[in-house]
C-alpha positions in Angstrom: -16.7 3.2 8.1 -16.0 2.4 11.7 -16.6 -1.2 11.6 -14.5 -0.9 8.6 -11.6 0.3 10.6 -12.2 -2.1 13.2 -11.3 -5.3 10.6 -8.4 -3.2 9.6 -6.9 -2.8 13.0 -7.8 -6.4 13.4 -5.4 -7.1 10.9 -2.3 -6.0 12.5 -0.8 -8.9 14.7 -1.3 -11.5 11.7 0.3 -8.7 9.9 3.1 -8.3 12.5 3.9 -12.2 12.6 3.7 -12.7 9.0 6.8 -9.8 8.2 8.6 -11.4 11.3 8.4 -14.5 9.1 9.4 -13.4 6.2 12.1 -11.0 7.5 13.6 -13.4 9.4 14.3 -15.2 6.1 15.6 -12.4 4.6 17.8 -12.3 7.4 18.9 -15.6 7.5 19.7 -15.0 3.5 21.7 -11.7 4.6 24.0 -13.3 7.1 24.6 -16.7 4.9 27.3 -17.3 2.6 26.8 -16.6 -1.1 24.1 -13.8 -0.2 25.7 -11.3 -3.1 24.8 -13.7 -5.3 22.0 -12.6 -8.0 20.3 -12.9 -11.1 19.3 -9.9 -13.4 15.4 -10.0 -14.3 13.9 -8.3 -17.5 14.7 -4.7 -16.1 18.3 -5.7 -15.0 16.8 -5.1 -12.4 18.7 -8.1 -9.2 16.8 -10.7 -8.1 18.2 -12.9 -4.9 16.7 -15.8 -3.3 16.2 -13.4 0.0 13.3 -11.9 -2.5 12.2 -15.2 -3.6 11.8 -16.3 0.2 10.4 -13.5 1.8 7.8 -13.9 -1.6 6.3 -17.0 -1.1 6.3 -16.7 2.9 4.5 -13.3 2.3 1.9 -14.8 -0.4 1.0 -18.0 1.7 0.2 -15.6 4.6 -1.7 -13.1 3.0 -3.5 -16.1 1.2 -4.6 -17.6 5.0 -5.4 -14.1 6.9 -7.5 -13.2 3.8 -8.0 -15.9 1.7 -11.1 -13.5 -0.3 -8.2 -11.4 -1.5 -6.1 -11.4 -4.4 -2.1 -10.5 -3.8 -0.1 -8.7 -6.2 3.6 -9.0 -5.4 7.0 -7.4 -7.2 7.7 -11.2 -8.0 4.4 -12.3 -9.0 3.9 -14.0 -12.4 3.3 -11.9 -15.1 -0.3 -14.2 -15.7 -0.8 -12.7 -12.3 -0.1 -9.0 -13.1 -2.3 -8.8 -15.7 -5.3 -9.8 -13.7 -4.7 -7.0 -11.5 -6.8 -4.5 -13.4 -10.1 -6.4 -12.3 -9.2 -6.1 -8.3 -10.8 -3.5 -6.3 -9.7 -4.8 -3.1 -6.0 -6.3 -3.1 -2.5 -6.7 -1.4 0.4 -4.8 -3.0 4.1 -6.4 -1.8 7.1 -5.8 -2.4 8.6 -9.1 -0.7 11.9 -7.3 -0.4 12.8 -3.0 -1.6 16.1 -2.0 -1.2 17.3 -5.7 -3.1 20.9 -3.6 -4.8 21.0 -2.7 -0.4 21.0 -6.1 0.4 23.5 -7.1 -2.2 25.7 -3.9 -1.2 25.4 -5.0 2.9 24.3 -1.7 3.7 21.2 -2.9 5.7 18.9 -0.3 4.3 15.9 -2.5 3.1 12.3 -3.1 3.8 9.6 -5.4 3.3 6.4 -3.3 2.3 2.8 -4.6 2.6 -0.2 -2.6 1.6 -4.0 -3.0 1.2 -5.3 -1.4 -1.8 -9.1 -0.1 -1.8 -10.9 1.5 -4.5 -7.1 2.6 -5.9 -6.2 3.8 -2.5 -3.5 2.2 0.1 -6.0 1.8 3.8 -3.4 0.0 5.3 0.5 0.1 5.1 3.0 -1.9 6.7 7.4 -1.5 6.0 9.0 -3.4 8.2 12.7 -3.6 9.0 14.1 -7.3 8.9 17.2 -6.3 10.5 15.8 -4.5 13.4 12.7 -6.3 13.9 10.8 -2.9 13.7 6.9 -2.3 12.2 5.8 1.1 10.8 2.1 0.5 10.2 -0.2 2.9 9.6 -4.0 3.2 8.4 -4.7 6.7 7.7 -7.6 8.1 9.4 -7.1 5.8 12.5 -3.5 5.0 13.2 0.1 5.6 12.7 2.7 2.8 14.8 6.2 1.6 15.4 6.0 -1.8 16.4 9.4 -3.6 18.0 9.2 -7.3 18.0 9.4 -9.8 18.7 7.3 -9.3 21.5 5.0 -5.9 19.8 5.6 -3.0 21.8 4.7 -0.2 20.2 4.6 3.9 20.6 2.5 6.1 18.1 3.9 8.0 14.7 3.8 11.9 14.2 5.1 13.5 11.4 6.4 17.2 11.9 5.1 20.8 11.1 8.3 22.9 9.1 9.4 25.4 11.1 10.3 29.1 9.8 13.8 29.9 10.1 15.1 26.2 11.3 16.9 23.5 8.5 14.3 21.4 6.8 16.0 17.9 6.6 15.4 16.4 2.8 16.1 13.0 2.6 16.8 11.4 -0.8 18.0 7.6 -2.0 21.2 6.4 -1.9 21.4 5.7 -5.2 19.1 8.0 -7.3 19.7 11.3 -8.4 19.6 13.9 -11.3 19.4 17.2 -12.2 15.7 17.4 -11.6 16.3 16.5 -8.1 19.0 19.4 -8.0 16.9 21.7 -9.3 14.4 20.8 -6.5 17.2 21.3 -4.1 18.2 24.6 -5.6 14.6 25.9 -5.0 14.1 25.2 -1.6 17.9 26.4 -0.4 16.0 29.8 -2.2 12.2 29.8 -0.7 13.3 28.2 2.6 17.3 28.1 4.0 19.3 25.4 5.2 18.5 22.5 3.7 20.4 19.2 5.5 20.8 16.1 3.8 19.7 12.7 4.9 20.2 9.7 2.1 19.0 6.2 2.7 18.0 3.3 1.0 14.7 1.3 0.3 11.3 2.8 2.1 12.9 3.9 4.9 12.8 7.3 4.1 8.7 7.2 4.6 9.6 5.6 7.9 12.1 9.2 8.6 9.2 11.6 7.6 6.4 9.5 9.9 8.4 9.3 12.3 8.9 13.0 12.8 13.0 12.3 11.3 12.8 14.5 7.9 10.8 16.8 6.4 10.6 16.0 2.8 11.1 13.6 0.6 10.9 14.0 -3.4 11.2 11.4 -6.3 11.6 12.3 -9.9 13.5 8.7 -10.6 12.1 5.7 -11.3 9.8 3.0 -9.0 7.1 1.1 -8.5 3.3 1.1 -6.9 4.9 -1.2 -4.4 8.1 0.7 -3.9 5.1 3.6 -2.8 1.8 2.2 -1.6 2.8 1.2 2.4 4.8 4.2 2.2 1.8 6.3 1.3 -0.7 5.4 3.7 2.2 5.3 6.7 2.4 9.2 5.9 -1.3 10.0 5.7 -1.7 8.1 8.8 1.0 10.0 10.5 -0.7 13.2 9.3 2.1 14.0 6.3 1.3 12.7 2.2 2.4 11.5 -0.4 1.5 13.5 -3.9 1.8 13.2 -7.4 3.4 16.5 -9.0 -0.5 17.1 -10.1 -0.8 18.0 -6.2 -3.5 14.7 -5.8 -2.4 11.9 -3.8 -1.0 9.0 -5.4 -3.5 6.2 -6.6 -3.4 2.8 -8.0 -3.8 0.0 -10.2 -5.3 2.6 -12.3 -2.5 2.8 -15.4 -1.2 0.4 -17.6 2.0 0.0 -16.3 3.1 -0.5 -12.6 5.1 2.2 -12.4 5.0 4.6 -10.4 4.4 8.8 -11.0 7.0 11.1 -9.6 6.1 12.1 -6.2 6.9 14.7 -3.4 6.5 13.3 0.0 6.0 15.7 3.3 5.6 15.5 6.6 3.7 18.8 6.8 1.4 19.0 3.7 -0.7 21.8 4.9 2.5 24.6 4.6 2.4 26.3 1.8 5.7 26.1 0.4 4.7 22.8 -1.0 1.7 24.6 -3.4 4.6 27.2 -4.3 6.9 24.5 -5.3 4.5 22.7 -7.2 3.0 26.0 -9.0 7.0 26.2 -10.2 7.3 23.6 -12.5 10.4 22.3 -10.8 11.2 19.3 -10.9 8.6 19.0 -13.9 11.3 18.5 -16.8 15.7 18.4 -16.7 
């Protein structure tokens, strides 16, 4: 396993140039005329041609730093997506999250890259295109904010809940329900003051590493890409990332590519997260 980690960590500066690449195309999309322009894909879901940059910078990189490993991108071919279920070892990327962000000039969006082993994410990187900032993290080893472009970095901890103080909940911008309420509802009840923190894209896995929010749950829609760095940025940083079932997420593992409902924490070992999960909220509207 050490020597394991070792190529892993090894990884990182190819890693780090490669989303400076890439973001600075979204960037130079984001700050050109004509960037709210769009097309709808099958889901109605907005595709720009920020994500169809940052896409094929991303999968001609990943092709030469690892050229024994297949890449599985938000705007890979469909031929492509169906080979995925015969990949033990793989990229997951999502060339640009946050794309209805981008069109909406908010700033909030992220390019995610993660490494996929045996259904779990080893390696995670979201990267910030507009700040030129890193959060990588390989759980077990290490949890980072690089600044570019020059790499400076300081370490990622997530935080432990204290009794009696506000737990900060952050949520999207743009996703919400009644289940999430109902969430909401419970912990004002089992905890206190609850403050609110909403934000686009994967940034919200970047608040909850980075020791900037305590908790944040999904009962809306995504992907395995919209997830994966995520995932292994917070179990690197000593919080998770769970399935309402309590296990961690996993991947490649279903039929479709998207992803469960998941409750991520900064401080997984408190037990109010058991109690909300033995609930049922959050289960069903």
């Amino acid at each position: 396993m050490e020597s394991y980690v070792r190529d892993l960590s090894a990884l990182i500066s190819p890693l780090l140039e490669l989303s400076l690449s890439a973001g600075q195309a979204i960037a130079d999309h984001y700050y050109a005329p004509g960037a709210d322009q769009y097309q709808s894909k099958g889901d109605d879901s907005p595709l720009t041609q920020a994500d169809l940059a940052s896409h094929d910078i991303l999968a001609a990189g990943l092709q030469q730093i690892t050229p024994e490993l297949p890449i599985l991108s938000e705007e890979s071919s469909d031929e492509d997506k169906a080979k995925r279920h015969d990949w033990t070892t793989f990229w997951m990327v999502d060339p640009l999250d946050g794309t209805k962000e981008f069109l909406a000039r908010t700033g909030e969006f992220t390019i995610n890259i993660a490494l996929i082993d045996d259904h779990q994410p080893v390696l995670g990187i979201i990267y910030l295109p507009l700040t030129q900032q890193a959060y990588v993290g390989i759980p077990g080893h290490e949890a980072r904010v690089y600044r570019g472009p020059m790499w400076s970095y300081s370490d990622l901890l997530s935080r432990s809940l204290v009794q009696g103080s506000p737990m900060t909940v952050l949520a999207s911008r743009r996703h919400r329900g009644p289940r999430l309420q109902s969430c909401l509802r419970w912990l004002e009840e089992h905890w206190g003051e609850i403050e609110r923190d909403n934000s686009g894209s994967a940034l919200k896995f970047c608040q909850v590493a980075a020791g900037k929010g305590d908790f944040y749950p999904r009962y809306s829609p995504c992907c395995e890409w919209d997830t994966a760095a995520g995932q292994a940025l917070l179990e690197a940083s000593g919080g998770a990332l769970l399935g309402l079932d309590g296990a961690p997420l996993r991947y490649n593992c279903r039929d479709t590519l998207l992803s469960a409902d998941f409750l991520a924490m900064g401080d997984p070992a408190n037990p109010l997260w058991a109690q909300l999960l033995a609930s049922g909220v959050g289960l069903s509207e």
